[in-house]
C-alpha positions as a Python dict, from the first residue, in 0.01 Angstrom:
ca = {
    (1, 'X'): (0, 0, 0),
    (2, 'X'): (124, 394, -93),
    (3, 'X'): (42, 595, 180),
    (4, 'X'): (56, 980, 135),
    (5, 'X'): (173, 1156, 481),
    (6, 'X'): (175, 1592, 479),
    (7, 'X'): (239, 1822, 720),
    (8, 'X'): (592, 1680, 748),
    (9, 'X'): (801, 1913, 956),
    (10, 'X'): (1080, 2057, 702),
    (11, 'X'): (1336, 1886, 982),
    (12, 'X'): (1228, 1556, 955),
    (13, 'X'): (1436, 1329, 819),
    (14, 'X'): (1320, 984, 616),
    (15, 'X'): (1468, 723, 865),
    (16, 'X'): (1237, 908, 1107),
    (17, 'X'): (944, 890, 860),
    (18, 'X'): (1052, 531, 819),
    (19, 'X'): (1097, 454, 1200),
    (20, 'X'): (764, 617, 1301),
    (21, 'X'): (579, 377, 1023),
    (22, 'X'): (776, 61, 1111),
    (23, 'X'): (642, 69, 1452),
    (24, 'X'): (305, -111, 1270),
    (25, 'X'): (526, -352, 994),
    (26, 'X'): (761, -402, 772),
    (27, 'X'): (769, -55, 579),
    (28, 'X'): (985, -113, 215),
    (29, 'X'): (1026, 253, 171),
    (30, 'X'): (989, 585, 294),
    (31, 'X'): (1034, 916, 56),
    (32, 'X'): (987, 1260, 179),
    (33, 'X'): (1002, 1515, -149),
    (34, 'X'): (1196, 1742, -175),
    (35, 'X'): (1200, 2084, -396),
    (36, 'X'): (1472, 2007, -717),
    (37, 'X'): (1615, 2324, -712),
    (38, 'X'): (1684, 2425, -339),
    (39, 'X'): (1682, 2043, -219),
    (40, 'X'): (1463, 2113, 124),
    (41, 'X'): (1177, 1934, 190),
    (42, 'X'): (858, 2007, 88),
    (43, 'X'): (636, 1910, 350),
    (44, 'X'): (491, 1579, 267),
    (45, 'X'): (625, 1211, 167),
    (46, 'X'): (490, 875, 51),
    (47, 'X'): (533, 530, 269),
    (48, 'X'): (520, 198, 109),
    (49, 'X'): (399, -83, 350),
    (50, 'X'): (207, -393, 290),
    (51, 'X'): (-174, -327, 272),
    (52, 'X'): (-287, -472, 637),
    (53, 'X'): (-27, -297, 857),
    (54, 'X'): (-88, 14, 612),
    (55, 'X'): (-440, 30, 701),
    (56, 'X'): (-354, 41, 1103),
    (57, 'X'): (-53, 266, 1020),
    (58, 'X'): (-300, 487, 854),
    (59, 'X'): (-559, 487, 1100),
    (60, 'X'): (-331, 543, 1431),
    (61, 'X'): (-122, 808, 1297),
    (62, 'X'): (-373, 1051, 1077),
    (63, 'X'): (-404, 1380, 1311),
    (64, 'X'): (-101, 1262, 1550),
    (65, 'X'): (185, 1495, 1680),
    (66, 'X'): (472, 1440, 1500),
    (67, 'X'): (814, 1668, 1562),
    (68, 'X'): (608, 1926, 1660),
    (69, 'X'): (342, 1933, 1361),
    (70, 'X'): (-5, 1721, 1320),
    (71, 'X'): (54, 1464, 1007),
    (72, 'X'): (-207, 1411, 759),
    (73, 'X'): (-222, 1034, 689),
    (74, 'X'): (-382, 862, 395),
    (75, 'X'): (-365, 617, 152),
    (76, 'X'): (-204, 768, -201),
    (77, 'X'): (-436, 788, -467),
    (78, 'X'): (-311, 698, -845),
    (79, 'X'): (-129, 1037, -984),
    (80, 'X'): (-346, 1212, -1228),
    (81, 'X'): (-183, 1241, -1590),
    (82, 'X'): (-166, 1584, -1701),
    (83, 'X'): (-34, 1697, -2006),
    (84, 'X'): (323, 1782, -2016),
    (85, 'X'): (438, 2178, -1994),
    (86, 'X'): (567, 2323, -2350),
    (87, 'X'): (774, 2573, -2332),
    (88, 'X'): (643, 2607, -2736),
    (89, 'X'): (296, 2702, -2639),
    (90, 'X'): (309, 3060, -2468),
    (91, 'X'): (320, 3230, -2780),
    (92, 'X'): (166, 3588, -2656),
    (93, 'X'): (337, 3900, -2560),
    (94, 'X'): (712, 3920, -2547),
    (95, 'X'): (992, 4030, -2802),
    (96, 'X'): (945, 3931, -3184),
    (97, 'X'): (1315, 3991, -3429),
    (98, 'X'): (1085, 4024, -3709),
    (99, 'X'): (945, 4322, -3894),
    (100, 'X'): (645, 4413, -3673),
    (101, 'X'): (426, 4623, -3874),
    (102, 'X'): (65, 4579, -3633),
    (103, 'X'): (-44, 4840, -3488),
    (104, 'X'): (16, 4871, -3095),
    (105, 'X'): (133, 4494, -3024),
    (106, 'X'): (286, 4518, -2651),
    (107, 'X'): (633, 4343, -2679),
    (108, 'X'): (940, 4452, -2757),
    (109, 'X'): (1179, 4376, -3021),
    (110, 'X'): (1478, 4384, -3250),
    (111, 'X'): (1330, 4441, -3604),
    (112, 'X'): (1188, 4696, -3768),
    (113, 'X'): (877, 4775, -3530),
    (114, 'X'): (676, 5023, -3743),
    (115, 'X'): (372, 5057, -3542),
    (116, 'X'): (191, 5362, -3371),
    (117, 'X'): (119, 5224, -3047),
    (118, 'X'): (369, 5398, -2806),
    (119, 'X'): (741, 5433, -2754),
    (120, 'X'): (962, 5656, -2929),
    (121, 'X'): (900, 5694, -3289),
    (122, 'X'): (1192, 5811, -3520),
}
């Protein structure tokens, strides 16, 4: 069973995690996330334990004092698929390097910009 656990103190480490969940079975991992850029955690992690000693895991320690904060405890549902981020697909505003010859467009840019919506004209 995948068992979602937030409101993870930012301390906590994932032996303790790990610990604190073993104390009902045999837990085969315990992941708290962490941010990819800055490497601290984010507040929440996912235990895997079989689907018995989940279920008591999960019922003794939603709402319990943990390092100082009260854990949410439940089981992990299924990720939702969502579509994958393009960075092709934000194709409004911003600079152009081609002759812009619209009238006021609101970006920037390099190339010729002959329109008569604001800045200096030559």
């Amino acid at each position: 069973m995948n068992i979602f656990v937030s409101n993870i103190n930012y301390a906590t480490k994932e032996y303790e995690l790990h610990d604190l969940f073993a104390e009902f079975g045999d837990v085969s991992s315990a992941k708290i996330v962490t941010d990819r850029e800055t490497g601290r955690s984010r507040g929440f992690g996912f235990v895997e334990m079989g689907d018995e000693e989940g279920k008591q895991a999960i019922e003794a320690l939603n709402e319990k004092e943990f390092n100082g904060k009260t854990l949410n405890v439940s089981e992990a549902k299924p990720r939702e698929e969502k579509p994958r981020r393009s960075f092709d697909n934000n194709r409004s505003g911003g600079g152009s390097y081609g002759n812009n010859r619209g009238g006021n467009n609101g970006g920037g840019g390099y190339g010729n910009n002959r329109g008569n919506g604001g800045g200096n004209r030559w």
